[in-house]
C-alpha positions in Angstrom: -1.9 -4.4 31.5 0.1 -5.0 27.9 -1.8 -5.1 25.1 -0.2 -7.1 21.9 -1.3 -7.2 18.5 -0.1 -10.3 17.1 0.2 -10.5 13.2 0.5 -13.4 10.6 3.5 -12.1 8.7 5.1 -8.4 8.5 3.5 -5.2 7.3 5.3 -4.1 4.1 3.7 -1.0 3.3 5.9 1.9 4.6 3.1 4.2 4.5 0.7 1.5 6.0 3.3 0.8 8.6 4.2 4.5 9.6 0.2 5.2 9.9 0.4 2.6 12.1 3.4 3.7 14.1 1.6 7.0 14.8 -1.0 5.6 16.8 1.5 3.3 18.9 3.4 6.3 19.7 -0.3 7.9 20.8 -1.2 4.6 22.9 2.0 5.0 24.6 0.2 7.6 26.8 -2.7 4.9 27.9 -1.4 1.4 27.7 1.7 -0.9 27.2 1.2 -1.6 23.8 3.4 -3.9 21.4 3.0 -5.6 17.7 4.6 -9.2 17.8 4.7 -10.7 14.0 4.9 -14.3 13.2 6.6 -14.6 10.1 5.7 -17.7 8.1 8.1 -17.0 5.0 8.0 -19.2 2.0 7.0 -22.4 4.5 3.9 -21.9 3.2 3.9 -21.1 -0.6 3.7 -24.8 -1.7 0.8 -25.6 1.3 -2.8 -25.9 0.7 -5.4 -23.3 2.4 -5.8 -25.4 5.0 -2.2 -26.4 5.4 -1.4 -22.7 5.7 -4.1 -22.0 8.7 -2.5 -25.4 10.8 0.9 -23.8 10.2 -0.1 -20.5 11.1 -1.8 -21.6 13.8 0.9 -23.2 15.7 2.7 -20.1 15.6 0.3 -18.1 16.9 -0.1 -20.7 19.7 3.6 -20.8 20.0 3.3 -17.2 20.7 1.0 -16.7 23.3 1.0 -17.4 26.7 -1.5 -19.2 28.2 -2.7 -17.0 30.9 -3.3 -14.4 28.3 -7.0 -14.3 27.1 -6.5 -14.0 23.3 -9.5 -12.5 21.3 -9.6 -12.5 17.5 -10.0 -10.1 14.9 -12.4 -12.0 12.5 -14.9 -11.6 9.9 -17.6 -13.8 12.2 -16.7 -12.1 15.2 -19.3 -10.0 17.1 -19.7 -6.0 15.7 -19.3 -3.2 17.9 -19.5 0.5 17.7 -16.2 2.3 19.6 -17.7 3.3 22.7 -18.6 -0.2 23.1 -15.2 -1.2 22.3 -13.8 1.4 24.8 -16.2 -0.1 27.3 -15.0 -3.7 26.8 -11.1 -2.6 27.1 -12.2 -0.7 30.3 -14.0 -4.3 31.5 -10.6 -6.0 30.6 -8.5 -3.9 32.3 -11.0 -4.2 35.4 -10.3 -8.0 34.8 -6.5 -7.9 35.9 -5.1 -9.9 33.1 -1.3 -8.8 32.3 -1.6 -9.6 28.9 -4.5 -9.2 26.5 -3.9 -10.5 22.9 -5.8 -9.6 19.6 -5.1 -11.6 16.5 -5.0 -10.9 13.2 -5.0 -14.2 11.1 -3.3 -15.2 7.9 -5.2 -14.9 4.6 -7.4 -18.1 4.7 -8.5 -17.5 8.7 -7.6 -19.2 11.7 -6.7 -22.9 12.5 -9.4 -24.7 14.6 -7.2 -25.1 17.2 -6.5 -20.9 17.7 -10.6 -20.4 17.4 -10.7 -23.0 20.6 -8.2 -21.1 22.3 -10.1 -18.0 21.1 -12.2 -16.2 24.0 -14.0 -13.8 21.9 -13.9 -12.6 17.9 -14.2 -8.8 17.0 -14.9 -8.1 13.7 -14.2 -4.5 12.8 -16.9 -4.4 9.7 -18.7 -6.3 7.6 -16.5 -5.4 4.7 -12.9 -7.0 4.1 -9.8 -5.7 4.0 -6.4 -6.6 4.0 -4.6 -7.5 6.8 -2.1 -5.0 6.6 -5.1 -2.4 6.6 -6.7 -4.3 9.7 -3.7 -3.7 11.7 -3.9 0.3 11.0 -7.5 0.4 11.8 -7.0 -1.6 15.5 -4.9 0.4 16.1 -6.4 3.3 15.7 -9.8 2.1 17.3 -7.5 1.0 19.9 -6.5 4.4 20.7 -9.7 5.9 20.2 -10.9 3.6 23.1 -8.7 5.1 25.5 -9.6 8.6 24.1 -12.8 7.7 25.0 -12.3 6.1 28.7 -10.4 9.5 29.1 -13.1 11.6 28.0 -10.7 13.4 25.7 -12.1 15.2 22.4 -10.5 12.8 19.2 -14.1 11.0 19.2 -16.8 12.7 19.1 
């Protein structure tokens, strides 16, 4: 199975993103693993709120297949402490899908049409942070679910 992480515009912190790249080189061991950004650019900077979700939302359409069960990373989605994540990535896998994708939206949320499309929401807190931060901490959960499916020692 290939897991993707697919991201409303680029990360541009370098230490943000090289955090990040850590923990892809550590997934490496467990799972195909790839981060696919859709780049909005400045189509956006004159659009409303909801202008920008539609338009982000057909890109994110645009870039998933539709076999692939796409789950989101969202502020209403449903909370779960790591080993339950690890146990829901283990359920997946049992699944058989070749493609799993997790989402993290623009700034204003998702488009209607991606929450329809939507299988499940994950929210990784009740706090917010930026998007660029979200990425570094699925990842890292992401990793730590394998570590736990393994049985290794990084959570404890």
């Amino acid at each position: 199975m290939k897991i993707i992480l697919l991201c409303v515009g680029k990360t541009t912190s370098s230490k943000i993103d090289a955090l990040i790249g850590e923990y892809e080189g550590r997934l490496r061991h467990y799972v195909n693993f790839e981060i696919t950004f859709v780049e909005v650019g400045s189509k956006t900077k004159s659009k409303t709120a909801a202008q920008q979700k539609e338009l982000e939302g057909e890109l994110i359409l645009a870039n998933c297949k539709s076999s692939a069960p796409l789950i989101l990373l969202d502020e209403k989605g449903k909370r779960m402490p790591s080993t339950e994540f690890a146990k829901f990535i283990q359920g997946e896998m049992n699944r058989g899908p070749k493609e799993l994708v997790f989402c993290v939206g623009g700034a204003f949320g998702f488009s209607e049409q991606v929450y329809q499309k939507a299988v499940r929401k994950i929210s990784l807190s009740d706090m917010t942070f930026t998007h660029q931060m979200v990425r570094l901490f699925f990842t890292e959960q992401l990793y730590r679910a394998f570590t736990i499916l393994k049985g290794e020692k990084y959570h404890h």
